[in-house]
C-alpha positions as CSV (number, residue, x, y, z in Angstrom):
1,X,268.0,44.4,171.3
2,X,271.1,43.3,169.7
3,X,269.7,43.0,166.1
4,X,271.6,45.0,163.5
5,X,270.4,48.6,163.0
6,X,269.7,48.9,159.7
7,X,267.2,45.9,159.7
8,X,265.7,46.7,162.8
9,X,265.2,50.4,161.8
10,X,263.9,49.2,158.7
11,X,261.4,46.5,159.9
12,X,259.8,49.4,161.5
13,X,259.9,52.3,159.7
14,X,258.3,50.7,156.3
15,X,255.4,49.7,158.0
16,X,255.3,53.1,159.4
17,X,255.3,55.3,156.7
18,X,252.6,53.1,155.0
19,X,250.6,54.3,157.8
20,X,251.7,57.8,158.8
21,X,251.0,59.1,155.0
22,X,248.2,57.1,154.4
23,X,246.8,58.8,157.6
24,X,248.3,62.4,156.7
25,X,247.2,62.5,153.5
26,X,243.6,60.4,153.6
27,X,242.7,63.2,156.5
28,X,242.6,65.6,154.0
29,X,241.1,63.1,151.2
30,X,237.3,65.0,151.8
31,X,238.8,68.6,151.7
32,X,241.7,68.0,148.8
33,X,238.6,66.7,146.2
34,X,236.3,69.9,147.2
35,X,236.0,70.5,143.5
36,X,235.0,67.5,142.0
37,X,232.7,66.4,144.6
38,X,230.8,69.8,144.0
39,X,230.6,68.8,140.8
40,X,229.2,65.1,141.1
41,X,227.8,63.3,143.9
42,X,230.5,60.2,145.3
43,X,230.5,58.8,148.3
44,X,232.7,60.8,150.9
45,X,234.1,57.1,152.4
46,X,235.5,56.6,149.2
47,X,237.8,59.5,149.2
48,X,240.0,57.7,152.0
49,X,239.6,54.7,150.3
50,X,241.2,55.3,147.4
51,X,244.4,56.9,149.2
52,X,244.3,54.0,151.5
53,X,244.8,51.9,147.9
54,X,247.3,54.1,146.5
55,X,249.8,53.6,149.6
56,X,249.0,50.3,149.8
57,X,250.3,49.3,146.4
58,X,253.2,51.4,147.0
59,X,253.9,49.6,150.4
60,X,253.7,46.4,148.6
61,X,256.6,47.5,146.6
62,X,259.0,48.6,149.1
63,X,258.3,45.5,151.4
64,X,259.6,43.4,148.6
65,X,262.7,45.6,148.7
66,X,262.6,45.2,152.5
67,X,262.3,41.6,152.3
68,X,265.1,41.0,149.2
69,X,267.3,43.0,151.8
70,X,266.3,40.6,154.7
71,X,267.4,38.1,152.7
72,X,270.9,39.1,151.8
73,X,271.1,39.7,155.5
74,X,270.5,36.2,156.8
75,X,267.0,36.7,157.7
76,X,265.2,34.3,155.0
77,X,261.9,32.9,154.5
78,X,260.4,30.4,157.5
79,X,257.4,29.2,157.8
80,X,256.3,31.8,160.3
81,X,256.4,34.0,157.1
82,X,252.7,32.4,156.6
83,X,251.5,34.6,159.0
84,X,252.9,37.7,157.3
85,X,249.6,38.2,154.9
86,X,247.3,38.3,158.2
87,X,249.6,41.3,160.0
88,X,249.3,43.1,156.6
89,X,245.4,42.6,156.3
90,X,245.4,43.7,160.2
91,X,247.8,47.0,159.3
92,X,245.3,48.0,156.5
93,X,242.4,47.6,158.9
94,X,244.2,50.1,161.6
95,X,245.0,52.3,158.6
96,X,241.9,52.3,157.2
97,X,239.9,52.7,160.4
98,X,242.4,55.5,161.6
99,X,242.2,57.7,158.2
100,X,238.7,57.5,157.7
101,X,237.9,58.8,161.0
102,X,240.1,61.6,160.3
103,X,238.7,62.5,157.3
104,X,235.4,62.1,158.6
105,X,236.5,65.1,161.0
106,X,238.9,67.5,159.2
107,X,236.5,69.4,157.4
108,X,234.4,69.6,160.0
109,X,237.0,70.5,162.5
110,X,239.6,72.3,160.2
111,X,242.5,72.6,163.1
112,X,242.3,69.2,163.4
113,X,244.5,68.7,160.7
114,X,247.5,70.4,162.3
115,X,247.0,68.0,165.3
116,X,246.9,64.7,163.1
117,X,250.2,66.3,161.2
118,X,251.7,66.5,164.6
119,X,250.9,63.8,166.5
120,X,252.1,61.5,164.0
121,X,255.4,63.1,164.8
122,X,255.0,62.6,168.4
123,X,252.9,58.8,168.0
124,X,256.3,57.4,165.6
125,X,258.6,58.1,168.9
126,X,256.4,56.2,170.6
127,X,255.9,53.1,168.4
128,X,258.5,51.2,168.9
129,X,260.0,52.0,166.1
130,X,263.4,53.0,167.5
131,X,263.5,50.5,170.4
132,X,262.6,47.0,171.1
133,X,259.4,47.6,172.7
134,X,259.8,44.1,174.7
135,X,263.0,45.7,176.7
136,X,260.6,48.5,177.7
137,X,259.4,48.0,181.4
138,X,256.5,46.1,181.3
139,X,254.2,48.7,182.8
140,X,255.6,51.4,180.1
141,X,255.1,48.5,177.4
142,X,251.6,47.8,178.7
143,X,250.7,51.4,178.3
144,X,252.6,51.8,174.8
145,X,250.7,48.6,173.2
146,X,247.7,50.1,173.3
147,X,249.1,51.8,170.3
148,X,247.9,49.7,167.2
149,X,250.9,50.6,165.7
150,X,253.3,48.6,168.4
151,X,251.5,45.7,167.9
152,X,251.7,45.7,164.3
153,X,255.7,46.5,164.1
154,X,256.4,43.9,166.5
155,X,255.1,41.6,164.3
156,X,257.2,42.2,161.4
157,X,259.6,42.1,163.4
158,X,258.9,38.8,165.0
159,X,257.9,37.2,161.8
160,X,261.4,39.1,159.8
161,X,263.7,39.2,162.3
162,X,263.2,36.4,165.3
163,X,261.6,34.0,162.9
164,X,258.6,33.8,165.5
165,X,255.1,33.8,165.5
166,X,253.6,37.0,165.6
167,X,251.4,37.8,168.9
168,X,247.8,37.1,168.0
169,X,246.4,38.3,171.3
170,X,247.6,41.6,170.4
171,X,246.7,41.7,167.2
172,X,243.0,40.4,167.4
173,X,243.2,43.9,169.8
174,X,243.9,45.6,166.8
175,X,241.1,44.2,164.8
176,X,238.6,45.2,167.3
177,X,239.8,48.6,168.0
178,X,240.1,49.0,164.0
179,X,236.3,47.9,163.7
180,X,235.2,50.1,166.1
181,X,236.8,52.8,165.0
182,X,235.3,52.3,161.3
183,X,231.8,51.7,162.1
184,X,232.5,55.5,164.5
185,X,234.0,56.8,160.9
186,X,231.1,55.3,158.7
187,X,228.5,56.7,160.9
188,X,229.9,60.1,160.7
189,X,230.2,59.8,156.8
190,X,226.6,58.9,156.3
191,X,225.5,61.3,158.6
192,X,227.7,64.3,156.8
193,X,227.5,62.8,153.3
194,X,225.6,65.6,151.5
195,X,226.9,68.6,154.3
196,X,230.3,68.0,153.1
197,X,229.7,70.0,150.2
198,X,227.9,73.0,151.8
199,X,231.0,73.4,153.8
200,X,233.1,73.1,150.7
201,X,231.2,75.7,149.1
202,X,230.5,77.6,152.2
């Protein structure tokens, strides 16, 4: 898109592994704490919380790396950058929708693990992480954006790199689709609170 590579690449892939570990590694959240949660009752939708906090702080450190590097690169602060604290609080919602649905369903569906480790391989190909998803024909780019995950990168990247306002339109899609998904997730929690632990010890 004729944007330098490192930047580009960069814009993306932070944002990316923020969500692609906290996904990976909340899935498992339920499954990895088996021992202390036979051991004292906690609520199984904080499990995913907490790793959802733990990779946030850390994201929070290398976008300030990401962002002292824009800067040297001629990409400073505009006032579009307002917006950048709204396509954060919209990333965490995806994230935290995504990974507590999954570990909602890991331990009860143990092989879904291997699928979440592996489509997140196949979903970062297709998140525009590579290429400008905007160059993309528009049917292929209709059908791509209904990943969260496009609509959040391009907005770093609109906000970082074109010094433009982020697309709201697509982004309010990702707040709905993120509340959905969660109140799916919290129903499943409440419903498997207590059985989590017979299939730990089971």
């Amino acid at each position: 898109g004729g944007m330098p590579l490192l930047v580009f690449l960069l814009t993306g892939l932070v944002p990316w592994k923020w969500f692609a570990s906290t996904v990976i590694n909340g899935s498992n959240a339920i499954q990895a704490n088996s021992a202390l949660i036979q051991q004292v009752y906690i609520p199984k939708y904080v499990l995913p919380w907490i790793v959802v906090v733990v990779n946030t702080i850390k994201f929070f450190i290398v976008l300030s790396l990401l962002i002292i590097l824009l800067n040297f690169s001629g990409h400073g602060v505009g006032i579009v950058w307002l917006a950048l604290p709204a396509v954060i609080a919209v990333q965490f919602m995806v994230i935290m929708a995504i990974t507590s649905l999954f570990a909602a369903l890991v331990p009860l569906f143990p092989e879904l693990k291997l699928i979440v480790d592996n489509g997140i391989i196949v979903l970062m190909f297709m998140s525009g992480i590579f290429f400008n998803i905007d160059t993309s024909p528009p049917r292929l780019a209709a059908v791509l954006r209904i990943n969260p995950m496009v609509e959040v990168i391009q907005s770093y990247r609109d906000i970082f790199l074109s010094n433009a306002w982020p697309d709201w339109a697509g982004l309010i899609w990702c707040v709905i689709l993120s509340l959905v998904v969660y109140t799916v997730a919290g129903a499943v929690l409440r419903k498997y609170d207590r059985f989590y632990v017979k299939l730990m010890i089971g």
